[in-house]
Backbone bond lengths (Angstrom), bond angles and torsions (degrees), N, CA, C in turn:
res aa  C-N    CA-C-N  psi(-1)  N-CA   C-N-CA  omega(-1)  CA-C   N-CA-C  phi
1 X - - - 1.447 - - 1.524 108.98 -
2 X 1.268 114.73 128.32 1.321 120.42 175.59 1.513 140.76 -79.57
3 X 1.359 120.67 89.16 1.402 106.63 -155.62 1.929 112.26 -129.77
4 X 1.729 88.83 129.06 1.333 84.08 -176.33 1.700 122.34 -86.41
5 X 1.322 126.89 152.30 1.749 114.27 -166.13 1.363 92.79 -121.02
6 X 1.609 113.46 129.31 1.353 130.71 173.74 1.600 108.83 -91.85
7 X 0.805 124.16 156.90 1.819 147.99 -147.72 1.539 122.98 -150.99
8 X 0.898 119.79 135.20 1.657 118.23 167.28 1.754 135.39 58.75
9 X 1.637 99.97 22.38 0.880 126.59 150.81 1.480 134.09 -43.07
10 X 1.500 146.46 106.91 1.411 124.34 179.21 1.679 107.53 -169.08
11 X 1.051 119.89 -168.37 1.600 133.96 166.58 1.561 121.99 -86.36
12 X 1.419 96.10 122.23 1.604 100.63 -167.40 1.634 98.83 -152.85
13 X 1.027 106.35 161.10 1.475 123.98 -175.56 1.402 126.44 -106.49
14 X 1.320 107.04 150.97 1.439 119.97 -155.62 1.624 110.68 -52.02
15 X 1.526 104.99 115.54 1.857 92.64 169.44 2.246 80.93 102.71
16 X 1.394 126.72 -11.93 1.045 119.41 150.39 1.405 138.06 -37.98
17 X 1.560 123.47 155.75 1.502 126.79 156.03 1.742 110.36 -119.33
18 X 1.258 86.43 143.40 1.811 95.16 167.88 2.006 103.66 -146.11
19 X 0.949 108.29 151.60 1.488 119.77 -178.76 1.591 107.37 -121.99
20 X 1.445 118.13 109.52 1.685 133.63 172.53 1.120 93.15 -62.68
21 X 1.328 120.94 176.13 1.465 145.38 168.10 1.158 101.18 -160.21
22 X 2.006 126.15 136.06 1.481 128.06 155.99 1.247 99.25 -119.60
23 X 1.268 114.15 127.88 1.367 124.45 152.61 1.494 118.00 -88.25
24 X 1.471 108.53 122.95 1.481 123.31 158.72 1.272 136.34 -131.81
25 X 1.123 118.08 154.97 1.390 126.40 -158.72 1.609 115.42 -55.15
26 X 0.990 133.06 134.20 1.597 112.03 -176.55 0.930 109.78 -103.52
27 X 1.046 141.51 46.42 1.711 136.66 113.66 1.563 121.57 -31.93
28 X 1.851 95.90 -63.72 1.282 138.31 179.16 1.764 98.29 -61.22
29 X 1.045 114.78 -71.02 1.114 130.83 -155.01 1.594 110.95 -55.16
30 X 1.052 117.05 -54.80 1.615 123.49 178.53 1.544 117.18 -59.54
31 X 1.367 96.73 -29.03 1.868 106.53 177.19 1.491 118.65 -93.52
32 X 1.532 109.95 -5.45 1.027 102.12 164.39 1.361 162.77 -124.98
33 X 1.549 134.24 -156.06 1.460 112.92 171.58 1.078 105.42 -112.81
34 X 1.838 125.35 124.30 1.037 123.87 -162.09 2.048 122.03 -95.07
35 X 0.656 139.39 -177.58 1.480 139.47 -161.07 1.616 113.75 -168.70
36 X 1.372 113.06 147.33 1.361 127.46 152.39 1.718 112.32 -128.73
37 X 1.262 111.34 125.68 1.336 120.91 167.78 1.429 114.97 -112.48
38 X 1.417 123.46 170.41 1.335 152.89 174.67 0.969 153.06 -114.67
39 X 0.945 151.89 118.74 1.656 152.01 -160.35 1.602 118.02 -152.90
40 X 1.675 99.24 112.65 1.483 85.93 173.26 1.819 93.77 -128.24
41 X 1.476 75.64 176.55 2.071 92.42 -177.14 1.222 116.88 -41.39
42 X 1.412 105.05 119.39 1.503 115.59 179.48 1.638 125.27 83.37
43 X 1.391 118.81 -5.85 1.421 147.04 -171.70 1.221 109.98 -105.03
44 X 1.578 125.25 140.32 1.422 128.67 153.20 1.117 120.45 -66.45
45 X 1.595 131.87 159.66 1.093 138.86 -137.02 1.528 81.58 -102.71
46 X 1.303 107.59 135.21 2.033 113.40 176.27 1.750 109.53 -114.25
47 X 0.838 115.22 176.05 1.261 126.80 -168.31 2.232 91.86 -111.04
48 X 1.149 94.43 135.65 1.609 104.88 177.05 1.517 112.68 -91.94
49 X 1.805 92.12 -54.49 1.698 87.48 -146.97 1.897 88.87 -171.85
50 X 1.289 100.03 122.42 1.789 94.86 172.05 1.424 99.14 -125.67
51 X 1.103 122.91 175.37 1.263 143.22 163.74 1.813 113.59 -161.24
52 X 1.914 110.27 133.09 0.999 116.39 -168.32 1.369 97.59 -89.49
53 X 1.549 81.18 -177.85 2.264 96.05 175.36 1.153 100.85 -76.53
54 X 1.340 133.65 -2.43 1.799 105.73 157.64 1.399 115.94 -122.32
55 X 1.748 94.97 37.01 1.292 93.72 165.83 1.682 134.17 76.78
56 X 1.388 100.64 12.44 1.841 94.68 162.68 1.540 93.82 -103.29
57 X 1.503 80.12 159.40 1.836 116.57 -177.29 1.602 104.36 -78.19
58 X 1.539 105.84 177.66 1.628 113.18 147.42 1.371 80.68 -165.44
59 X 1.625 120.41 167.35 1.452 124.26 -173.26 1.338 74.62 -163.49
60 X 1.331 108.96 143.13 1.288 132.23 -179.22 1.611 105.40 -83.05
61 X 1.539 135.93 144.96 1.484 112.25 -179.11 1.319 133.69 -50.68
62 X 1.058 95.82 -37.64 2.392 106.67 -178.44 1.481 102.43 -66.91
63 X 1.133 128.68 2.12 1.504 113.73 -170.20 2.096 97.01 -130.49
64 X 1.430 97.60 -14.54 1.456 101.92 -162.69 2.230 94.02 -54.79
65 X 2.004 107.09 139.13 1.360 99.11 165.44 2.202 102.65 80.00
66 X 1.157 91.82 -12.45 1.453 116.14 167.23 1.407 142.01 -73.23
67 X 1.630 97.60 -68.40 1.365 157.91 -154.21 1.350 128.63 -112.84
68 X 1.461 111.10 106.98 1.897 82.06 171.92 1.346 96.85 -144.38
69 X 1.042 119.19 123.15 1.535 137.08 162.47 2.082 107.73 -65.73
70 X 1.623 86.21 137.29 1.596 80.29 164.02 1.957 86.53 -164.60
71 X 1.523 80.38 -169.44 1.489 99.12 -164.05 1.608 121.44 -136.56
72 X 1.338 133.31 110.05 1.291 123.37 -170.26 1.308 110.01 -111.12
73 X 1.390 113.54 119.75 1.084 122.46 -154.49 1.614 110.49 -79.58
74 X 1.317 92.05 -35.28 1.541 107.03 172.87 1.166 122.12 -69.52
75 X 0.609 133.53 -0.74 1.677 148.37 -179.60 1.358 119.30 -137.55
76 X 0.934 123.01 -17.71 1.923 134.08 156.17 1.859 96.99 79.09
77 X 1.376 111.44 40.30 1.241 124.35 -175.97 1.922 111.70 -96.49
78 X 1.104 120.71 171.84 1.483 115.52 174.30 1.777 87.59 -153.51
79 X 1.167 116.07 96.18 1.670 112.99 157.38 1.583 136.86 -81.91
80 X 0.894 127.67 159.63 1.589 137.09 175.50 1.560 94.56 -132.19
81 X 1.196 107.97 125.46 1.205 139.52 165.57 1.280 127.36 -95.77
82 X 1.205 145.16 64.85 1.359 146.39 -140.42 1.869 107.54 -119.27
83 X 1.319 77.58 112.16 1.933 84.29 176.32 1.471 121.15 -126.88
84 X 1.070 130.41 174.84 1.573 125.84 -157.40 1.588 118.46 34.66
85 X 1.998 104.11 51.56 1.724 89.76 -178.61 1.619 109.66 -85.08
86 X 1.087 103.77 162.02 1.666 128.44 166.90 1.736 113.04 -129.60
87 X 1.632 80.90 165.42 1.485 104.69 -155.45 1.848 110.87 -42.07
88 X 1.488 98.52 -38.95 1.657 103.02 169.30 1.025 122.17 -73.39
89 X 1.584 141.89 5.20 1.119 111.69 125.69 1.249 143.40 -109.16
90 X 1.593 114.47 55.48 1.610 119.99 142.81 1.392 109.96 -45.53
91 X 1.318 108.86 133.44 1.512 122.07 140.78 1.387 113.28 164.76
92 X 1.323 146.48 -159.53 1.456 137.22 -147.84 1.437 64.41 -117.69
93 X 1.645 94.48 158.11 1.961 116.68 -179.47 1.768 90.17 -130.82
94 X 1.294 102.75 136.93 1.351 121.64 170.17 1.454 117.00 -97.72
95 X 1.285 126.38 142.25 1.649 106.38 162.06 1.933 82.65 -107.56
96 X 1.865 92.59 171.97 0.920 101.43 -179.70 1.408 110.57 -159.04
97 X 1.289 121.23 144.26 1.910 119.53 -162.66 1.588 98.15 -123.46
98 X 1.257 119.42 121.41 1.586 105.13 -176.22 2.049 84.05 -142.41
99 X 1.773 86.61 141.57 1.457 105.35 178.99 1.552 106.72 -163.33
100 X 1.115 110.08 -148.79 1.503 139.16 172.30 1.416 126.10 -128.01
101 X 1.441 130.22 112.99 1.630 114.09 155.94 1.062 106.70 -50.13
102 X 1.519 140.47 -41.89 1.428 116.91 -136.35 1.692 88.58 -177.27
103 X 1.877 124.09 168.15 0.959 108.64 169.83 1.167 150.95 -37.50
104 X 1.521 98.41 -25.15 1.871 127.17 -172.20 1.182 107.13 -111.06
105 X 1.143 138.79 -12.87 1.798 124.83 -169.89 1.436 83.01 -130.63
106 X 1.638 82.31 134.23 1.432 87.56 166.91 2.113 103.23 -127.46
107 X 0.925 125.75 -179.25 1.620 133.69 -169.97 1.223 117.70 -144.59
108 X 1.236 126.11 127.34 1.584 119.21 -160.00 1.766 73.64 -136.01
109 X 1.590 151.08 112.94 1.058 141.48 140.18 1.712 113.99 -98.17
110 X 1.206 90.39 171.50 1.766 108.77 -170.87 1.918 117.27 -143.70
111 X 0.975 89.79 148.82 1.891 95.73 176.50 1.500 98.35 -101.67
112 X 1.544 89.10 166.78 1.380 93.64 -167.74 1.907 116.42 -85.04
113 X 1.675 122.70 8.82 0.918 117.76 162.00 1.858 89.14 115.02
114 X 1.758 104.35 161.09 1.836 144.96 153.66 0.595 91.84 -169.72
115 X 1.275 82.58 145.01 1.483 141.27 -168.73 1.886 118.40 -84.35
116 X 0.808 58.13 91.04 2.380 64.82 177.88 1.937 102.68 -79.41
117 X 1.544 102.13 114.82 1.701 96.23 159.69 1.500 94.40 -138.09
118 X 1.557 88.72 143.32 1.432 95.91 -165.22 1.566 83.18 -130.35
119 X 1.568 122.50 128.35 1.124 146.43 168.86 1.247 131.19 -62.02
120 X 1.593 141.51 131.06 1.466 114.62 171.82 1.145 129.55 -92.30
């Protein structure tokens, strides 16, 4: 069973930094394109910030200059680095690994989420 583990989740204050961590399996991990998503109360779950296995970004606008996604290969980690947060972005952070076994299967997995509250 494939499961990704979220990290570094907590309570921090406005104009704060905190740094996520997902650990995944590297099976998973080397083949894939990695992700952080979002969800706060009452909101659909948004997409933050991905970065592939060769390494380009996307940053969603509210986080762009924010945010920086990266990837340690050595450690089969995917971080978010998040500095200057505010109150909007509370909400549970997902990592997320999406690829292909094979021409035909493809795999979209997910962790089970931390929790970001950021104080005013």
């Amino acid at each position: 069973q494939v499961q990704l583990v979220e990290s570094g989740g907590g309570l921090v204050q406005s104009g704060g930094s905190l740094r996520l961590s997902c650990a995944t399996p590297r099976r998973i991990f080397v083949n894939s394109d990695m992700g952080w998503y979002r969800q706060a109360p009452g909101k659909e779950r948004e997409l933050v910030a991905t970065i592939t296995n060769f390494d380009s970004t996307y940053y969603v606008d509210s986080v762009k200059g924010r945010f920086t996604i990266s990837r340690d290969n050595a450690k089969n980690t995917v971080d978010l680095q998040m500095t200057s947060l505010k109150p909007e972005d509370t909400a549970v952070y997902y990592c997320n690994a999406r690829g292909y076994y094979n021409v035909e299967a493809k795999y979209d997995y997910w962790g089970q989420g931390t929790q970001v509250t950021v104080s005013s």
